[in-house]
C-alpha positions, 0 to 999 in steps of 0.5 A, a space after each residue: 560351757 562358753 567357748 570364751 570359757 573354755 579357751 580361758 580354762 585351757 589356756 590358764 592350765 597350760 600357763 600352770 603347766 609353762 610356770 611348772 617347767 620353768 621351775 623344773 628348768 631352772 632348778 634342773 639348771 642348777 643341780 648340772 651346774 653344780 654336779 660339773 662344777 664338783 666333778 671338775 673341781 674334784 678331779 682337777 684337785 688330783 692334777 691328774 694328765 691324761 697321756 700322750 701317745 708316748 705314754 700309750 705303750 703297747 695299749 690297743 688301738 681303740 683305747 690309743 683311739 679313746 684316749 687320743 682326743 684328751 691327750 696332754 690334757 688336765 682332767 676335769 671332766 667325766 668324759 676324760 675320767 672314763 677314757 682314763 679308766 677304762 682306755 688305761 688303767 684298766 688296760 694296764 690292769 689287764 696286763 699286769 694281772 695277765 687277764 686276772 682281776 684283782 680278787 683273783 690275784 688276791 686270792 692267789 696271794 692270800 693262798 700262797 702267803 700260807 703255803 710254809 714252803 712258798 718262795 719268799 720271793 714269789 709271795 713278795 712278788 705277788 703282793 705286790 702286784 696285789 697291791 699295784 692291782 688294788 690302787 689300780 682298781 681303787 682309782 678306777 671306781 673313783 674315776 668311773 663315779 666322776 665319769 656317772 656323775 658328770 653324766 648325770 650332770 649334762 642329762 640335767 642340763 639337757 633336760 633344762 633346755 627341754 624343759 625352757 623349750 617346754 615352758 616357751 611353747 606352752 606360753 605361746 599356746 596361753 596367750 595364744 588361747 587368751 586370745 582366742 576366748 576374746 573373739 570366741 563365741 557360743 557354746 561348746 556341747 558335749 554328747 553324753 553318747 560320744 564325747 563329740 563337741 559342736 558349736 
């Protein structure tokens, strides 16, 4: 095979492969453009503030130290929504359960709503901590889903610079190739012993 050959081959697969990633780029660019665009545009919806250290109370000093880059801000992005979350909610959560999960404070409830010689004032009580805890828990799925799909946007957005970068040096090495096959001459053998290639 000519070498001029050869370089023109190699040269228009890498060209394919440049159109390829410039595709992949553009669309990649697309769909992160359209993930943090919903996710904003749902979470501002809610017109949800995050905290200030006034809010704080007695919250840990790493959920005071998470949540105090975003402090008086709206919420608009997944990073905001998961601080929220788990920085937060799910901190109070904690407190007002004493450690327990909303499914085992339900189920205490569940328990004690049949027990015929249970305190009223004890059920009611209950239940309502059972209720806080579930809308707690409730806004902090749908905070999480915001913060997993507002992730899953920027990882699309950086996969669309690597992919522009991918396409850029890929053209680089086409042309580059082109003009190689310009100038080259002879003939490329390849050993059917070794695979070894001379000119």
């Amino acid at each position: 095979m000519k070498r001029s050959a050869l370089d023109r081959l190699a040269a228009w697969v890498g060209l394919a492969l440049a159109v390829v990633l410039l595709v992949a780029g553009a669309l990649l660019t697309v769909a992160s453009s359209f993930v943090n665009g919903q996710v904003a545009s749902q979470l501002s919806a809610q017109k949800i503030t995050m905290p200030t250290a006034a809010a704080y109370g007695k919250l840990a000093p790493e959920d005071q130290a998470a949540l105090a880059p975003y402090a008086g801000q709206e919420m608009t992005t997944g990073a905001q929504a998961q601080a929220f979350a788990d920085h937060y909610i799910a901190a109070h959560l904690k407190a007002l359960g004493g450690g327990r999960t909303y499914e085992e404070v339900s189920g205490e409830y569940i328990q004690l709503s049949k027990d015929p010689s249970a305190d009223p004032a004890k059920v009611k009580e209950l239940g309502d901590l059972r209720q806080t805890m579930f809308m707690g828990a409730t806004l902090r799925s749908m905070l999480l889903t915001a913060y997993a799909f507002g992730t899953m946007g920027v990882i699309a957005g950086i996969a669309a610079i690597a992919a522009f970068a991918g396409a850029v040096v890929l053209l680089l090495l086409s042309v580059l190739g082109f003009r190689h096959a310009k100038v080259a001459s002879g003939d490329v053998l390849v050993s059917p012993a070794d695979g070894a290639k001379t000119e």
